[in-house]
TITIGU-184706 format. One line per 10 residues: number of its first residue (from 1); their letters; for each residue z, x, y of N, C-alpha, C. Coordinates in nm, 2 decimals, m for minus. Example, Ala and Ser with C-alpha at 12.3 -4.5 7.8 and 13.67 -1.06 7.14 Angstrom:
BEGIN
1) AS) 0.78,1.32,m0.57,0.78,1.23,m0.45,0.78,1.32,m0.33 ~ 0.71,1.28,m0.22,0.71,1.37,m0.11,0.79,1.29,0.00
***
This chain:
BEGIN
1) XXXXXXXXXX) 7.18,1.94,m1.10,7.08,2.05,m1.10,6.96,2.00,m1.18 ~ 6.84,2.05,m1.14,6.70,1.95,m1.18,6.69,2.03,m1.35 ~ 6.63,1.97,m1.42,6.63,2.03,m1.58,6.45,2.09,m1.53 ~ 6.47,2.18,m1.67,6.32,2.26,m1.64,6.19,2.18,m1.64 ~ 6.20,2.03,m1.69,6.11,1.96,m1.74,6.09,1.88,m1.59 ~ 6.19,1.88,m1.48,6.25,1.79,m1.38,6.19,1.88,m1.24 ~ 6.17,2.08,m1.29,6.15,2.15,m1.16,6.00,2.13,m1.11 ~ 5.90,2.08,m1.16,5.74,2.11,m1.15,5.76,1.97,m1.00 ~ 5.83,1.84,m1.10,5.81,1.75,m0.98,5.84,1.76,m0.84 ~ 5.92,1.88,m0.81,5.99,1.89,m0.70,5.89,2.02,m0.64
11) XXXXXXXXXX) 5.88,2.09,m0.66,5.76,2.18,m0.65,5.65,2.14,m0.62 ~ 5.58,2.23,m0.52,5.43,2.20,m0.52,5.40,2.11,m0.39 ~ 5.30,2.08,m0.38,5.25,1.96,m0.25,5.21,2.01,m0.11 ~ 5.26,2.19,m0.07,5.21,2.19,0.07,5.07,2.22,0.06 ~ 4.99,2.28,m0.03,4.83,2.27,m0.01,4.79,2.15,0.00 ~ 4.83,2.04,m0.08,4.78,1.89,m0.05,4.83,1.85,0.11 ~ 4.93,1.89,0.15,5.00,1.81,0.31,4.89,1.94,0.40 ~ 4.88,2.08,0.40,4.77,2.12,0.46,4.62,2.05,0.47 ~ 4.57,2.01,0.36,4.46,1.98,0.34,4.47,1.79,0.44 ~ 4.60,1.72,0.43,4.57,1.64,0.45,4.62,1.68,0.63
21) XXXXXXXXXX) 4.68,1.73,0.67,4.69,1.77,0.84,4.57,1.82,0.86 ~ 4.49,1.92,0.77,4.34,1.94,0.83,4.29,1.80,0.92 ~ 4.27,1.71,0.76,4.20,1.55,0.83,4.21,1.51,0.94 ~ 4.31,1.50,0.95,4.41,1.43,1.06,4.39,1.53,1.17 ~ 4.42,1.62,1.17,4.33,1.70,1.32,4.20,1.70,1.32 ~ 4.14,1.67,1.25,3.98,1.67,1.25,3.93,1.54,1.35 ~ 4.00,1.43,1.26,4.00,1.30,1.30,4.03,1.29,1.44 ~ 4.17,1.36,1.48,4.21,1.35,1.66,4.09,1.39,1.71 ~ 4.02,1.52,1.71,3.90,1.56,1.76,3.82,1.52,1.79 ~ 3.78,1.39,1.69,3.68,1.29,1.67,3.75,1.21,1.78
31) XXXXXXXXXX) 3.82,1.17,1.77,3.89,1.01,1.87,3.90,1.05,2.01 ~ 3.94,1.21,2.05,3.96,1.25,2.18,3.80,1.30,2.23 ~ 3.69,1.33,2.15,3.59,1.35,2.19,3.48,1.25,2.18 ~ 3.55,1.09,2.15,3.42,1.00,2.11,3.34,1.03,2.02 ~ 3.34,1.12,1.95,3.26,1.11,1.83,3.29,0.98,1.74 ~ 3.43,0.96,1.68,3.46,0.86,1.62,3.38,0.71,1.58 ~ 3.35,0.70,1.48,3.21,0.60,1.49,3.12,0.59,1.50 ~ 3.05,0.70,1.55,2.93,0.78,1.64,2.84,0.83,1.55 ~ 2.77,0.79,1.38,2.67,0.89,1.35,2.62,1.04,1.39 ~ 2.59,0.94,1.50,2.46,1.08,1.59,2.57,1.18,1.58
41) XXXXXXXXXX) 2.70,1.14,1.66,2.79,1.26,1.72,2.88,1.31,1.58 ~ 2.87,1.25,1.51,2.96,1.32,1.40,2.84,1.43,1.31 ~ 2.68,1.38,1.32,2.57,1.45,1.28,2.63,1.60,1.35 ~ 2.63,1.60,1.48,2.65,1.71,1.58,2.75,1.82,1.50 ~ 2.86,1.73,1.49,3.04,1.82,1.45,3.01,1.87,1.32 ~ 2.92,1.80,1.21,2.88,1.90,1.09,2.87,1.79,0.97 ~ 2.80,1.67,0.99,2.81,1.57,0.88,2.66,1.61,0.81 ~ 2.62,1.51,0.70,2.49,1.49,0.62,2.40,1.43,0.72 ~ 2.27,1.48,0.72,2.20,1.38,0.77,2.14,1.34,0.65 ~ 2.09,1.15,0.66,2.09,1.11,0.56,1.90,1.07,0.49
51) XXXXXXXXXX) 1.83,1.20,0.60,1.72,1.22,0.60,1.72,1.31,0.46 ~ 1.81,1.40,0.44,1.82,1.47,0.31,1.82,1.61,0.39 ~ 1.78,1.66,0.47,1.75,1.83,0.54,1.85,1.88,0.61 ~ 1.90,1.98,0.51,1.98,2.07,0.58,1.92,2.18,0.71 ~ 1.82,2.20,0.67,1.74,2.30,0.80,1.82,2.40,0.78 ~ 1.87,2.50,0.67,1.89,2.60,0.64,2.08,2.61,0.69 ~ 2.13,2.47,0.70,2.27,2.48,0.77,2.37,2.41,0.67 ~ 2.32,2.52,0.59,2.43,2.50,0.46,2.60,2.50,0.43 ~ 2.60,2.54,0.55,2.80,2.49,0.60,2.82,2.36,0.60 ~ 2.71,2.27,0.64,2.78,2.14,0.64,2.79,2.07,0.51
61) XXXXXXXXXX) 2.75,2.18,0.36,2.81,2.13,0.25,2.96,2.07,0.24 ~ 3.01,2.18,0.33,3.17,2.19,0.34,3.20,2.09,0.47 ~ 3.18,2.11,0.59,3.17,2.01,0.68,3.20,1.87,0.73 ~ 3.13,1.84,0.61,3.10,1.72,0.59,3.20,1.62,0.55 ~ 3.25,1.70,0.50,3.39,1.61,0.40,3.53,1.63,0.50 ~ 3.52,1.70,0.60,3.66,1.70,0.69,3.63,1.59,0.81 ~ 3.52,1.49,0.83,3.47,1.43,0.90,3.51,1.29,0.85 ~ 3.53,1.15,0.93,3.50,1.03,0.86,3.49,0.96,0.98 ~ 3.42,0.81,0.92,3.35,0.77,1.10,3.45,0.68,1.16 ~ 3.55,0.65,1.05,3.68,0.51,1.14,3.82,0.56,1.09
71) XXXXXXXXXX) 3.91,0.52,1.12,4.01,0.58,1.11,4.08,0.50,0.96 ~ 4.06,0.37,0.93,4.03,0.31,0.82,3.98,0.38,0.69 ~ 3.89,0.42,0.69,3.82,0.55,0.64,3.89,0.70,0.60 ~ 3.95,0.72,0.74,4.04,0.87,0.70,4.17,0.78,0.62 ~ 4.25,0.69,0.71,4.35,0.69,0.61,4.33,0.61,0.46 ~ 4.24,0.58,0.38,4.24,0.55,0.25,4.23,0.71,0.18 ~ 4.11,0.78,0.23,4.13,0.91,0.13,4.23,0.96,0.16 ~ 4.31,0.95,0.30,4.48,1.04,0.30,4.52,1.01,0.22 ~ 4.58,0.88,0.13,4.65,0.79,0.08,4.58,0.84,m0.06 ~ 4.51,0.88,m0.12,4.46,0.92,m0.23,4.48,1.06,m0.28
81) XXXXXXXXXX) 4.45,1.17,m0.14,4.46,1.27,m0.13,4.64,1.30,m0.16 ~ 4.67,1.26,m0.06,4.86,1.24,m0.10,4.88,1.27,m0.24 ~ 4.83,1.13,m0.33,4.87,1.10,m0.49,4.81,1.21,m0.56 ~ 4.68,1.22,m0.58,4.61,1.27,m0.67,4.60,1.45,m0.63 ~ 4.62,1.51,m0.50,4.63,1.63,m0.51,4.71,1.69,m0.55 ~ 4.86,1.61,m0.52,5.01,1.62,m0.58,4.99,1.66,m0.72 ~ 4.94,1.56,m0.79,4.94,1.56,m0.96,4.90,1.72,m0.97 ~ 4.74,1.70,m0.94,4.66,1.85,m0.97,4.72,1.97,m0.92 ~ 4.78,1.98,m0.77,4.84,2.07,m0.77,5.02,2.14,m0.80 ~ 5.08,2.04,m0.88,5.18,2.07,m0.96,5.14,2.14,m1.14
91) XXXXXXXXXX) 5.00,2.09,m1.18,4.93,2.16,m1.27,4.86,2.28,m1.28 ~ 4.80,2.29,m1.15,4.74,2.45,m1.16,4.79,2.51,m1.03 ~ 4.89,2.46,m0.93,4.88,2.56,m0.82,4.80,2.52,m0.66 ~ 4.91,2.55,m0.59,4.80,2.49,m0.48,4.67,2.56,m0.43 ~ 4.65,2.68,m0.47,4.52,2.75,m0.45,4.40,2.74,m0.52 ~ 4.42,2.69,m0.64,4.29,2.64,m0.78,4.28,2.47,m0.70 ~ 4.39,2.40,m0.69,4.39,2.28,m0.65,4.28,2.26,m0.53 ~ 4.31,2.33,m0.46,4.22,2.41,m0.30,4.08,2.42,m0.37 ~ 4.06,2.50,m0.48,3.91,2.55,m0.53,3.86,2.45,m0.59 ~ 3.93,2.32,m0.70,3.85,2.26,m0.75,3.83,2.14,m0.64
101) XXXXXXXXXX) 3.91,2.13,m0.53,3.89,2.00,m0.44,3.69,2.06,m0.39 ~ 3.72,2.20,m0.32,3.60,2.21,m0.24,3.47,2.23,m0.31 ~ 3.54,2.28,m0.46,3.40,2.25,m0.58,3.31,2.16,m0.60 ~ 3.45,2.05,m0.56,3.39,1.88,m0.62,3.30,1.88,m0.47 ~ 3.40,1.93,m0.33,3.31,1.84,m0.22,3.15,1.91,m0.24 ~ 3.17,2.07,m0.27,3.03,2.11,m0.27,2.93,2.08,m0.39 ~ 2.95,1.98,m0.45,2.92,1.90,m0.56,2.88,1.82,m0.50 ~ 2.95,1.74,m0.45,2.89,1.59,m0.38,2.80,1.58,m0.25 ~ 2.84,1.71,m0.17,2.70,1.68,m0.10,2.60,1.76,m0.13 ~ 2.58,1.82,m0.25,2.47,1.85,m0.30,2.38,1.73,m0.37
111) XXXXXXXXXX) 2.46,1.63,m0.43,2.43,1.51,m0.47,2.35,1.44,m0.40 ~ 2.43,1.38,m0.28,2.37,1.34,m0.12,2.27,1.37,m0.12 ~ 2.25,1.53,m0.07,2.14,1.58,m0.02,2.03,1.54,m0.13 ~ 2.03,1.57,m0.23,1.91,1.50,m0.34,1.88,1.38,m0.31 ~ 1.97,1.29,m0.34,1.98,1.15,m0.33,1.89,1.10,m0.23 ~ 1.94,1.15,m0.10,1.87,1.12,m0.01,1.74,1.21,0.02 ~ 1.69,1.30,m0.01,1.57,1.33,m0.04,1.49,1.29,m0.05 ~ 1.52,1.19,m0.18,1.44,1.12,m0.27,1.43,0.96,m0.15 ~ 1.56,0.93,m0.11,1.59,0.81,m0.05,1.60,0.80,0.10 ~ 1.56,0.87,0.20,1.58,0.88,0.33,1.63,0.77,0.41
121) XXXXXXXXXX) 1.71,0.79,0.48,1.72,0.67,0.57,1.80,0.69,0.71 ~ 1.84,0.60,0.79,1.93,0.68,0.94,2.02,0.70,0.96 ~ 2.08,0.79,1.01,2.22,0.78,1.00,2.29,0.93,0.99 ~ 2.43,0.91,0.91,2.46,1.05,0.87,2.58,1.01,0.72 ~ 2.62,1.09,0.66,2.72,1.08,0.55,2.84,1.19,0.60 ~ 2.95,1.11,0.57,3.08,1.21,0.56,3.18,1.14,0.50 ~ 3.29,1.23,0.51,3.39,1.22,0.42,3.46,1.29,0.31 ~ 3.60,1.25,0.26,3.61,1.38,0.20,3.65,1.30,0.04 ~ 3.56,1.17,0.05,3.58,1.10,m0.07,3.53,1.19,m0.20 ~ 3.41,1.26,m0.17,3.41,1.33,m0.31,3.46,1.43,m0.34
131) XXXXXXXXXX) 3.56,1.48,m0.28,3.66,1.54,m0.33,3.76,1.53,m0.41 ~ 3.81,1.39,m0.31,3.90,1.32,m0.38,3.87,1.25,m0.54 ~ 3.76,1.22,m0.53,3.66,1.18,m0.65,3.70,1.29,m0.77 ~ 3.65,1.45,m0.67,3.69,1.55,m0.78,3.85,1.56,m0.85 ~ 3.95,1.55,m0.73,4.06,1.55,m0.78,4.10,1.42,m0.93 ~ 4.07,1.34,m0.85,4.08,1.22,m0.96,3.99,1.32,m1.12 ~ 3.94,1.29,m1.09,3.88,1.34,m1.24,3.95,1.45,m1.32 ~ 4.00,1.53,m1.18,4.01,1.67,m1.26,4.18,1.59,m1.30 ~ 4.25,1.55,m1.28,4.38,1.51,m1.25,4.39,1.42,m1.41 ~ 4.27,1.36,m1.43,4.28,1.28,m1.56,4.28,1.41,m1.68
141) XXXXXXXXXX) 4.17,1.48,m1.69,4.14,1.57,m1.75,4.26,1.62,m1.77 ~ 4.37,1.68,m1.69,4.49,1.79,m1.71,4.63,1.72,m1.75 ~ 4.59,1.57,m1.78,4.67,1.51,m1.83,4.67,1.52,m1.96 ~ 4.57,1.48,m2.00,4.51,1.53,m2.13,4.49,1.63,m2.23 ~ 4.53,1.78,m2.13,4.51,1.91,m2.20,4.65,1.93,m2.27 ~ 4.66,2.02,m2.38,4.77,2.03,m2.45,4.85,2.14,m2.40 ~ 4.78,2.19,m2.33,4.84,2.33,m2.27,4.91,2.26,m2.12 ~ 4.91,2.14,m2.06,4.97,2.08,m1.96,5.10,2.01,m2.02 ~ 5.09,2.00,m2.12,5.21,1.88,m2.17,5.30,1.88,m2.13 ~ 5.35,1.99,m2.06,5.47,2.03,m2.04,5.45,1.96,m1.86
151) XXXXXXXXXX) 5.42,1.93,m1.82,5.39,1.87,m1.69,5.37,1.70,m1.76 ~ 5.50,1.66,m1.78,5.48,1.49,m1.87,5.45,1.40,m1.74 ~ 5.33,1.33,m1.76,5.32,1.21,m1.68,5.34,1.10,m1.75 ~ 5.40,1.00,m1.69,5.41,0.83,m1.74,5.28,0.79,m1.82 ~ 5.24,0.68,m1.85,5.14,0.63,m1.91,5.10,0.54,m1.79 ~ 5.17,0.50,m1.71,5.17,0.41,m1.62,5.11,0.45,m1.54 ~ 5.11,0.61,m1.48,5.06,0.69,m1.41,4.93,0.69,m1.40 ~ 4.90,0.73,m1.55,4.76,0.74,m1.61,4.65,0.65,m1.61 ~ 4.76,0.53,m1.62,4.65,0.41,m1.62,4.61,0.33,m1.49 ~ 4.71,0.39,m1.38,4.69,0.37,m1.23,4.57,0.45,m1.21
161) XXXXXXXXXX) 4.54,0.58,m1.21,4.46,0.70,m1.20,4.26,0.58,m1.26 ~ 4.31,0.56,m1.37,4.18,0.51,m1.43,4.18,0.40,m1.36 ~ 4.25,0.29,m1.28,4.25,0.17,m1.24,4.18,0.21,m1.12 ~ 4.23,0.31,m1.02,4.16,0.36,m0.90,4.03,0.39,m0.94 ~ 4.03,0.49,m1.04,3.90,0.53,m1.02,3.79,0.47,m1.07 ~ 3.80,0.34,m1.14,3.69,0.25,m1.19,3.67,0.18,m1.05 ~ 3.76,0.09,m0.95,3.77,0.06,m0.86,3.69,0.11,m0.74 ~ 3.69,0.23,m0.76,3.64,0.32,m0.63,3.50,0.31,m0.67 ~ 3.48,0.37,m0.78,3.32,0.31,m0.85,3.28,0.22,m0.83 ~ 3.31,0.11,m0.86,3.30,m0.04,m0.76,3.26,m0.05,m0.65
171) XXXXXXXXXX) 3.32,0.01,m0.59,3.35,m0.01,m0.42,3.25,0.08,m0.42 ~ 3.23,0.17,m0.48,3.11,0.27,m0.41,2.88,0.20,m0.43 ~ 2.94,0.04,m0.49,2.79,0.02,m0.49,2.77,m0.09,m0.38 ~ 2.84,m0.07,m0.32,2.82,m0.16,m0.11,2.78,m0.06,m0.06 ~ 2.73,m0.13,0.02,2.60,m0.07,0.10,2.67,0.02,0.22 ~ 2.64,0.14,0.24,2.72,0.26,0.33,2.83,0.33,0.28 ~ 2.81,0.31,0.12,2.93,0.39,0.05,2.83,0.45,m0.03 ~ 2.81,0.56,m0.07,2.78,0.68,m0.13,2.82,0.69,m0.26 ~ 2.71,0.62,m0.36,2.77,0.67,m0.50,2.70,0.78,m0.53 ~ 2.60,0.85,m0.52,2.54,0.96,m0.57,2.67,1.11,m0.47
181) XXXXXXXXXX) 2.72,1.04,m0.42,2.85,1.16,m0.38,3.00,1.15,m0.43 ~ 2.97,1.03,m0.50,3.11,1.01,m0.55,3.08,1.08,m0.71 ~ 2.96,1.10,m0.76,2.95,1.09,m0.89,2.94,1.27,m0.86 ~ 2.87,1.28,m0.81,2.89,1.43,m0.77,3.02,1.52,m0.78 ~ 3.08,1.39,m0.72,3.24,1.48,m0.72,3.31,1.46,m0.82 ~ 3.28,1.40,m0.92,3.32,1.33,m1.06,3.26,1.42,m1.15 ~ 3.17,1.52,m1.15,3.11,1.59,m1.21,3.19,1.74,m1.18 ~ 3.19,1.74,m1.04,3.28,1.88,m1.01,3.35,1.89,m1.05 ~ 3.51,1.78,m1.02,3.66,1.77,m1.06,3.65,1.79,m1.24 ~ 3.52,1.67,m1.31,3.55,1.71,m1.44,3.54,1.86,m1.53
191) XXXXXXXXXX) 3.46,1.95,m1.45,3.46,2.09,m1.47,3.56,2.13,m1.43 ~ 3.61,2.11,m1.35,3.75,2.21,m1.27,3.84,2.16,m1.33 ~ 3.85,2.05,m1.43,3.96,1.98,m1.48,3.97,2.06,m1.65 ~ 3.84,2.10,m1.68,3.85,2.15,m1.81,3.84,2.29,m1.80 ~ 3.84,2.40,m1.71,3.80,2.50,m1.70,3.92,2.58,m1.59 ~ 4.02,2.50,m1.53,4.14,2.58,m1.43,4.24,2.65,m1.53 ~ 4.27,2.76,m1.56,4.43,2.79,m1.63,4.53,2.69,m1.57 ~ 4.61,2.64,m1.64,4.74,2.53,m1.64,4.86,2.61,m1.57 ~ 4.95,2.62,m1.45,5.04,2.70,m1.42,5.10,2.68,m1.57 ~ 5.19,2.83,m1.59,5.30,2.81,m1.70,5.48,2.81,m1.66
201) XXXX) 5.50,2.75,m1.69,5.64,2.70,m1.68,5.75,2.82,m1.64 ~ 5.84,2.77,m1.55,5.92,2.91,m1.51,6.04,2.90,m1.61 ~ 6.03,3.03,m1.70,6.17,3.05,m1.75,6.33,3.05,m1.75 ~ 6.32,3.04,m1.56,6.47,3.02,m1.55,6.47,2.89,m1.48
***
């Protein structure tokens, strides 16, 4: 029988496995309707354009991030989303987990949208990397809080988390990768990282 310290790990994960079958249906949509790789047509389904103008079509804040243009692309943030929503949502719950993910994304394409304002060019932006951006952050943060302790991670854990996310940083200054949306979502997650109530431990 699992010890109380043993039940958190077993617990938890279907808001992360929803969130990640969203993608993955999203993605089929894309591949069965050609959009897949398509700019223009992913512009259509609800991505950034990378002119900076929403034209008053402020949904595709949210939009934007259930989209990606190769399938290379969706499965890296699955594979992230997997790890890091798991953590966060064994700390506060799959429904806060749910609010700080879409915080971070409406963080990062608010970022975009500035960014590109200022920077216009053709194309479109998607992805649900600044999200994942937010999780990461928020996921370091609740490691850290004293009121989490009781949710023990490895050190090993920790320092995979910071290894990713220096990495991703990296990878985000090549050209068609979006740092002013990664940093956006790095700002969201770190608010939702210091500001979510920590689930509290079940007594029996």
């Amino acid at each position: 029988m699992a010890s109380p310290k043993d039940r958190p790990a077993l617990l938890g994960g279907l808001a992360t496995l929803a969130l990640a079958v969203v993608l993955l249906v999203v993605f089929a949509v894309e591949a069965a309707t050609g959009a897949a790789g398509d700019e223009v047509a992913l512009l259509r389904m609800g991505a950034l354009a990378n002119d900076g103008r929403l034209g008053h079509e402020y949904w595709r804040l949210i939009t934007y991030s259930f989209l990606h243009l190769t399938s290379l692309h969706l499965l890296l943030n699955l594979a992230l989303l997997w790890w890091v929503g798991r953590i966060v949502e064994r700390r506060v719950g799959g429904l806060l987990m749910c609010a700080s993910y879409f915080f971070a994304v409406i963080l990062s394409g608010v970022t975009i949208v500035v960014a590109h304002l200022n920077a216009p060019r053709p194309g479109s932006s998607m992805g649900a990397s600044g999200g994942i951006f937010g999780l990461l952050a928020c996921a370091l943060i609740l490691m850290r809080r004293r009121n989490a302790a009781y949710f023990t991670t490895s050190t090993r854990v920790q320092l995979w988390l910071w290894i990713v996310l220096l990495a991703a940083l990296g990878a985000s200054l090549f050209p068609g990768v979006s740092l002013a949306g990664h940093v956006g979502g790095l700002i969201g997650g770190t608010i939702a990282g210091m500001a979510l109530p920590v689930r509290q431990p079940s007594r029996t």
